[in-house]
GUVOTI-475008 format. One line per 5 residues: for each residue z, x, y of C-alpha. Coordinates in Angstrom, 1 decimal, m for minus. Layout:
% GUVOTI-475008
Z:X:Y | ... .
END
This chain:
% GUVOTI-475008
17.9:m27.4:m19.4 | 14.9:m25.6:m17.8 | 15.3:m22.9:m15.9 | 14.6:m23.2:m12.0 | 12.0:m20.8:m10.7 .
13.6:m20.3:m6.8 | 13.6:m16.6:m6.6 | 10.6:m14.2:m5.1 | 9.9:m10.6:m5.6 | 8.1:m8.2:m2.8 .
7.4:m5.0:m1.8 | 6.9:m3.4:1.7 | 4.2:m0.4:1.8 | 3.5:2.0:4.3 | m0.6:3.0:3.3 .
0.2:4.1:0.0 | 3.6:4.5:m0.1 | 6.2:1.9:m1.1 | 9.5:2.1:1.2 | 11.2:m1.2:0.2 .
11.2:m4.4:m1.4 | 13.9:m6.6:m3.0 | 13.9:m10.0:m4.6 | 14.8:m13.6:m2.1 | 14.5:m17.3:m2.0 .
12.8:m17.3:1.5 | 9.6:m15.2:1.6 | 8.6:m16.0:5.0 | 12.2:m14.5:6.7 | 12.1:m11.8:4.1 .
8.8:m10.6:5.7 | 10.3:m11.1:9.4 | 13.2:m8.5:8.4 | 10.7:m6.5:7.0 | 8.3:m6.1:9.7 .
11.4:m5.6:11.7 | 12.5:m2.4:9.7 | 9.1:m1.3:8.9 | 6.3:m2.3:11.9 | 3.5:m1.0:10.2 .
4.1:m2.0:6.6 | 2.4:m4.3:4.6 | 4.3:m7.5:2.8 | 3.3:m8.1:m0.8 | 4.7:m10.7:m3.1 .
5.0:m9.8:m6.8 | 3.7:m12.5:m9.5 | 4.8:m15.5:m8.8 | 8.5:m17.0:m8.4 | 11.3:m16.2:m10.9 .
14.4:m17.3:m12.0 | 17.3:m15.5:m10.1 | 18.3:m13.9:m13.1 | 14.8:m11.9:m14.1 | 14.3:m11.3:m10.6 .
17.7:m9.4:m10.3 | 16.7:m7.3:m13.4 | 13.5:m6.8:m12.3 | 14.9:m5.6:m9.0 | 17.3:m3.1:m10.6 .
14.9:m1.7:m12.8 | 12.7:m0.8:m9.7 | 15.7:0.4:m8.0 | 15.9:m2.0:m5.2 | 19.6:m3.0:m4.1 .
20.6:m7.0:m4.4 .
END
């Protein structure tokens, strides 16, 4: 059975800096907490959608809580 690819990965910056980012299945209220936390930062998605499972690992290896 394929896998389903439901899961996106961002990152918040701050000019260079990067103060946050995580992994979610809706992008658009991801960015609305975001902006919330961080007024100023900029919203990047990373590649493209993911199955939950490499997204989580991807997130833990970057050091981002789930």
């Amino acid at each position: 059975m394929k896998k389903l690819l439901t899961t996106f990965r961002y990152v918040i910056r701050l000019g260079p800096t990067y103060v946050g980012g995580g992994i979610t299945d809706d992008l658009t209220r991801s960015k609305v907490e975001g902006k919330a936390r961080w007024p100023t930062g900029r919203f990047f998605q990373v590649g493209e959608r993911t199955t939950e499972e490499d997204a989580r690992a991807w997130a833990a290896k970057n050091g981002f809580t789930v």
